[in-house]
C-alpha positions, 0 to 999 in steps of 0.5 A: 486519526491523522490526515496520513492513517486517513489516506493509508486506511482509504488506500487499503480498503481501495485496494481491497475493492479492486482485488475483489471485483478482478477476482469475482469477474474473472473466475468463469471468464474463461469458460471456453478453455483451450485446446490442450484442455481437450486433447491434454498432452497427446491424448484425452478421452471423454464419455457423454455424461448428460444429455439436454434437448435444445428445449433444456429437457432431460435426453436419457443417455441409451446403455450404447451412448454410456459405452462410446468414448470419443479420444482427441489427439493432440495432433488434431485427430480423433477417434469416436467408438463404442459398441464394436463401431469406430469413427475417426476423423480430425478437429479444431477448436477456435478458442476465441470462437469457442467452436469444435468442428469434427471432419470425420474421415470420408466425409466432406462436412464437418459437425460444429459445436459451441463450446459452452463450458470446457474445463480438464474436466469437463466439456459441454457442447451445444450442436447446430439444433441446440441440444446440449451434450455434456461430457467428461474426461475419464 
């Protein structure tokens, strides 16, 4: 081999490494997605699908929990219901904090959640406690 196939082989492989680190470090960089992730166009409903104790403990979902359905507007409200109750209320999500807050109506507080995973798919949360719930879109 020539000095010049030396460098264009050196540079190619180079090039290889580079796209292969920035592919491995960026494929679950953004774990905390956004907020159209969670209300999609206008609206998305998600179901708890598991249910962890802050200890990482298996929390067995009751046939009422496996009924509620929480709906996220993209207008910033949203609609928790099952088994003949409804609550309503609005959200935010701080993406760079990867926060959800509910503020349920008539209701001064608000409920904050971490957001470990959010995916159009997929949604865990982590509540003050440290319980974890993950969700699913329907």
């Amino acid at each position: 081999m020539n000095l010049k196939q030396v460098k264009a082989y050196f540079t190619f492989v180079m090039a290889f490494v580079l796209m292969a680190f920035m592919t491995s470090c960026g494929g679950d960089k953004d774990n905390a997605g956004n907020a159209n992730m969670i209300s999609g166009g206008s609206s998305k409903t998600w179901k708890a699908e598991k249910e962890l104790t802050a200890s990482g403990d298996k929390d067995k979902l009751t046939a009422e929990e496996k009924q509620e359905t929480m709906q996220f507007y993209s207008d910033g409200r949203f609609a928790m219901g099952g088994g003949g109750s409804l609550q309503t209320g609005t959200w935010t999500y701080d993406q760079a904090g990867k926060r959800l807050s509910l503020t349920f109506e008539g209701a001064n507080e608000s409920m904050n959640f971490t957001v470990e995973k959010l995916t159009d798919k997929e949604m865990d949360l982590v509540a003050a406690d440290g319980s974890k719930m993950q969700m699913e879109a329907e």
